[in-house]
C-alpha positions in Angstrom: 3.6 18.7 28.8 -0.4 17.7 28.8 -1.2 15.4 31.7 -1.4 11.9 29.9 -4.6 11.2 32.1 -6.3 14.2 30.8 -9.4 13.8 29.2 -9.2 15.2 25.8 -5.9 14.0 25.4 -6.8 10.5 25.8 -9.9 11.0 23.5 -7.7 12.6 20.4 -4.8 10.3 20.6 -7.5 7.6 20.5 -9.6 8.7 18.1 -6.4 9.0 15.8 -6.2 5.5 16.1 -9.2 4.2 15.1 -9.1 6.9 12.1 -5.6 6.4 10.9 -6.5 2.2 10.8 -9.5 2.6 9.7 -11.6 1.1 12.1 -14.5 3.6 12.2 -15.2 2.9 8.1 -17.3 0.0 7.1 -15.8 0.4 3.4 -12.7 -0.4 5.4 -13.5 -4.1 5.5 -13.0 -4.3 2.1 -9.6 -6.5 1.4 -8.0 -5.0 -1.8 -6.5 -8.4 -4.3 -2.6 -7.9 -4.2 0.2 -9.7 -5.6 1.1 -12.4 -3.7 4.9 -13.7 -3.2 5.2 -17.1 -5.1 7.9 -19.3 -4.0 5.7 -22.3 -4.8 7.9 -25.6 -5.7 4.1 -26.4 -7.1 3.9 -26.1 -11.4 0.0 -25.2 -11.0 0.1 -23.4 -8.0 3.1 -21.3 -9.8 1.0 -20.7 -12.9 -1.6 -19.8 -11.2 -0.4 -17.2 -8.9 1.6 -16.0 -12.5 -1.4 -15.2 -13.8 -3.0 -13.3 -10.6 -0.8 -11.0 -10.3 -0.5 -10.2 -13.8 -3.7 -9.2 -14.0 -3.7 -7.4 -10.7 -1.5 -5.7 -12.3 -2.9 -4.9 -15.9 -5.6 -3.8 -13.3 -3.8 -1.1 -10.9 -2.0 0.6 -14.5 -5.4 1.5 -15.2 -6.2 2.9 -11.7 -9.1 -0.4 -11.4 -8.5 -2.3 -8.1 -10.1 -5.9 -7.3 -11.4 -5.9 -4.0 -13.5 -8.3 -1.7 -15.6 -7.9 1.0 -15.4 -9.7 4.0 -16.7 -9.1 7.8 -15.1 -6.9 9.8 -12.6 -8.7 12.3 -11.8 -6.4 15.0 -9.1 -9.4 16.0 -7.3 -8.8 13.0 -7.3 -5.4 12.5 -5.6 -5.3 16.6 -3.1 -7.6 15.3 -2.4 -5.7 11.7 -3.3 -8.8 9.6 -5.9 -7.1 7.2 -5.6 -4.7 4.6 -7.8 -1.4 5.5 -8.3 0.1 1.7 -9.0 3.4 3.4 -6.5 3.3 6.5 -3.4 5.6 6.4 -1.7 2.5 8.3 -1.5 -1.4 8.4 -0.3 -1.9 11.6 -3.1 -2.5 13.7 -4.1 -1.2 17.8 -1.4 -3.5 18.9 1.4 -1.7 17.3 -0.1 1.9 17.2 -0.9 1.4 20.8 3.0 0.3 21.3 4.2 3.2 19.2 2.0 5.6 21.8 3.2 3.9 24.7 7.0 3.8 23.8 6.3 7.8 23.0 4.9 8.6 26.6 7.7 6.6 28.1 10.4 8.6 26.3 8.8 12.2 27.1 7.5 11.0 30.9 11.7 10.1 31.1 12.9 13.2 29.2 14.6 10.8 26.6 16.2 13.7 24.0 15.7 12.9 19.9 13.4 13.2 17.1 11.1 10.1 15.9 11.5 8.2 12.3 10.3 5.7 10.8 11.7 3.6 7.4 9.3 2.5 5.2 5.9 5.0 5.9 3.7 3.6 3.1 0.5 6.2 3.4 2.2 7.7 6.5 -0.1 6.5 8.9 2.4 5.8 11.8 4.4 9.0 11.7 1.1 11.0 11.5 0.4 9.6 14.5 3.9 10.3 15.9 3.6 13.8 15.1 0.1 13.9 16.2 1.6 12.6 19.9 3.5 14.9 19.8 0.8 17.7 19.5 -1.5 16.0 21.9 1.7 17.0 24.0 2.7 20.4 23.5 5.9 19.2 22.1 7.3 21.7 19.7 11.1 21.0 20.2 11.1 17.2 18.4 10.9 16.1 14.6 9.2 13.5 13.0 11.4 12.0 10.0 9.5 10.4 7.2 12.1 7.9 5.3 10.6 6.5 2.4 11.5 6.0 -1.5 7.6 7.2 -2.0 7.9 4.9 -5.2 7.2 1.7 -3.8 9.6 -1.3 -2.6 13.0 -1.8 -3.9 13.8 -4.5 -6.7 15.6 -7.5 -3.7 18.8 -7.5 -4.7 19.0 -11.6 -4.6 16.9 -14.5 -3.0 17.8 -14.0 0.2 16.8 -10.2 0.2 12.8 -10.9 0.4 9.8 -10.9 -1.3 9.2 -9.7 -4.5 6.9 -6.4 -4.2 8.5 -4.3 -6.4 5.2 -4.3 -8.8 3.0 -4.0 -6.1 1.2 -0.5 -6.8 -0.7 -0.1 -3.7 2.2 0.4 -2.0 3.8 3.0 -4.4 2.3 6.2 -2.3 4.1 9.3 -3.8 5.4 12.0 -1.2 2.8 14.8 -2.3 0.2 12.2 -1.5 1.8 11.4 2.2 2.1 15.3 2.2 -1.3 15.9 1.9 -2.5 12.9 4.5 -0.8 15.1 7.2 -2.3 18.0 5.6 -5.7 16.1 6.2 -5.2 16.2 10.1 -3.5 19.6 9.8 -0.3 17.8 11.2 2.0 19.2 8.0 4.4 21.9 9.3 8.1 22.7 10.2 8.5 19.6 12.7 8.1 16.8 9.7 10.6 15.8 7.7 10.6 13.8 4.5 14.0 11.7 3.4 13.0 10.5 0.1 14.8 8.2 -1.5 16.1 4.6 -1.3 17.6 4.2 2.3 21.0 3.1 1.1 21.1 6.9 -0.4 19.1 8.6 2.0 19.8 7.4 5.5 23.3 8.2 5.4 23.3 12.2 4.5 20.5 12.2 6.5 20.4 15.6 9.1 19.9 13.5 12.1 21.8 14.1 15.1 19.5 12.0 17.9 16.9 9.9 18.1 14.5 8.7 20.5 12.0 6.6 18.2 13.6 4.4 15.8 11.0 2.5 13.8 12.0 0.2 10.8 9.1 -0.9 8.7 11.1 -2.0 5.5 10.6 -5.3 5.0 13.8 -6.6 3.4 17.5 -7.6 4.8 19.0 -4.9 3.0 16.5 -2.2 3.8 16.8 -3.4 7.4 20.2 -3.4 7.5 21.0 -0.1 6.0 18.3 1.6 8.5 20.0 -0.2 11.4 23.5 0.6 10.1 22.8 4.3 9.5 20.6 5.0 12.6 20.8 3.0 15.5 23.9 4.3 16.7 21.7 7.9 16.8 19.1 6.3 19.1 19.5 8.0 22.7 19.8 5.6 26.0 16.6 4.9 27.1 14.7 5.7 23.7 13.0 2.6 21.7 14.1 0.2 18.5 10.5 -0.6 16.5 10.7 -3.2 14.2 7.6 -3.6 12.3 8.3 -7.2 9.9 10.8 -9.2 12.9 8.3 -12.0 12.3 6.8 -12.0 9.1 9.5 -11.3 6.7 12.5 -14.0 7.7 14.5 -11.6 5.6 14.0 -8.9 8.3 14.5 -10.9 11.2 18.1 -12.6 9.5 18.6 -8.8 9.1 18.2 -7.6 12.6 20.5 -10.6 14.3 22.9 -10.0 11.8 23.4 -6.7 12.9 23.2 -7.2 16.6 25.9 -9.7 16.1 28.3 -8.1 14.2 27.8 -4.6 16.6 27.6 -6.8 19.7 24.2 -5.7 20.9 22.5 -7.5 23.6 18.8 -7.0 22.9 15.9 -7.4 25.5 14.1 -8.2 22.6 9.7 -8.3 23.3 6.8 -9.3 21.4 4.3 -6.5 20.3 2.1 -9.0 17.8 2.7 -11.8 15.7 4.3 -10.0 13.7 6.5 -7.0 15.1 8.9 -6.3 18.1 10.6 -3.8 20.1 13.1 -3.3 22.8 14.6 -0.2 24.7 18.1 0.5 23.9 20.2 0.1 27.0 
């Protein structure tokens, strides 16, 4: 394995970062109009979003997106918080910097399993996992890509989440995430692709160990069936990500639920405002 304090190392693994965010565009500043969740007790306010994200969508069906510019905030792009229209990835330094670090710690410890993550949008994240994992000389791990590839789910009640069924941006097909690790020349024999909704997929998944375990689903149910069919396959000393703990109550109701009801005792940490993590014990 590559000497984390080599040189070229460091500089690839870095430069991935600012690539796969978005951080070296100046397009990337841009903040592309998307529906907005409306839960609004507010008639007007109601309406008003209504008629937003009707058009938003009238918009995306004809391949026209509304955008706006805006300065580039370096502060918000650390913490994930903007929208990079040209970024493979939302999540921000802060959590691509946690996913590196929770990657370094597994191989430095000899932690056996593959990486996944639920819910890969443009694939951003688990390019950079495999891309780790090159930077490493790592040949014997997989990377697992679990997504439907046709957007988010329909919630199956109120309590399930937002609303972002209709939201096309985030309908990425697989032969577009395909050819985004094609990009970096990162598509080969150790990626994976589950596609599919996780209650189908997850389960006759060919998974026997993990050592990354990264949710970014959003809703109760899509947390819950990730956690339910995958946590148990997460090796001693390997690392629960979960991407929405803090912006989507759904997600956090959906991670205490399960540690309850499995009698998990979670050292549970901070990564940003939105997402934590914790080392399974």
């Amino acid at each position: 394995m590559t000497e984390p304090s080599e040189p070229g190392t460091r500089l690839y693994i870095d430069l991935m970062k600012k690539t796969l965010s978005a951080s070296i565009y100046d397009e990337s500043t841009w903040l592309v109009m998307a529906n907005q969740a409306y839960d609004s007790k507010n008639p007007l306010k109601l309406l008003f979003v209504l008629m937003r994200n009707k058009i938003i969508q009238f918009l995306q069906k004809r391949s026209i997106l509304l955008v706006k510019t805006r300065a580039y905030d370096a502060a918000r792009r650390d913490d994930g918080t903007d929208w990079p229209l040209f970024g493979f990835t939302m999540i921000g330094h802060k959590r691509l910097n946690n996913l590196q670090a929770c990657i370094e710690d597994v191989l430095k410890n000899n932690i056996q399993g593959d990486f996944i993550e639920t819910g890969a949008w443009r694939g951003g994240a688990t390019i950079f996992m495999r891309a780790m994992l090159k930077a490493y000389n790592i040949a014997d791990r997989k990377v697992w890509v679990a997504d439907s590839f046709e957007g988010m789910p329909l919630p199956l009640n109120k309590d399930d989440g937002w609303d972002y069924s209709k939201e096309n941006t985030l309908n990425v097909s697989l032969e577009m995430v395909q050819a985004n690790f094609a990009k970096f020349d990162l598509l080969d024999d150790q990626v994976v692709f589950l596609k599919g909704w996780f209650k189908d997929s997850l389960p006759k998944a060919p998974i026997d160990k993990l050592a990354i375990l990264r949710l970014d689903g959003d809703m109760y149910s899509s947390t819950m069936d990730s956690l339910d069919n995958l946590y148990h396959k997460v090796n001693k000393g390997g690392y629960i990500i979960i991407d929405d703990y803090y912006s989507w109550p759904a997600c956090q109701r959906a991670v205490s639920d399960f540690l309850l009801k499995n009698s998990i005792s979670a050292d549970i940490k901070a990564i940003d405002g939105s997402s934590v993590f914790w080392k399974c014990e």
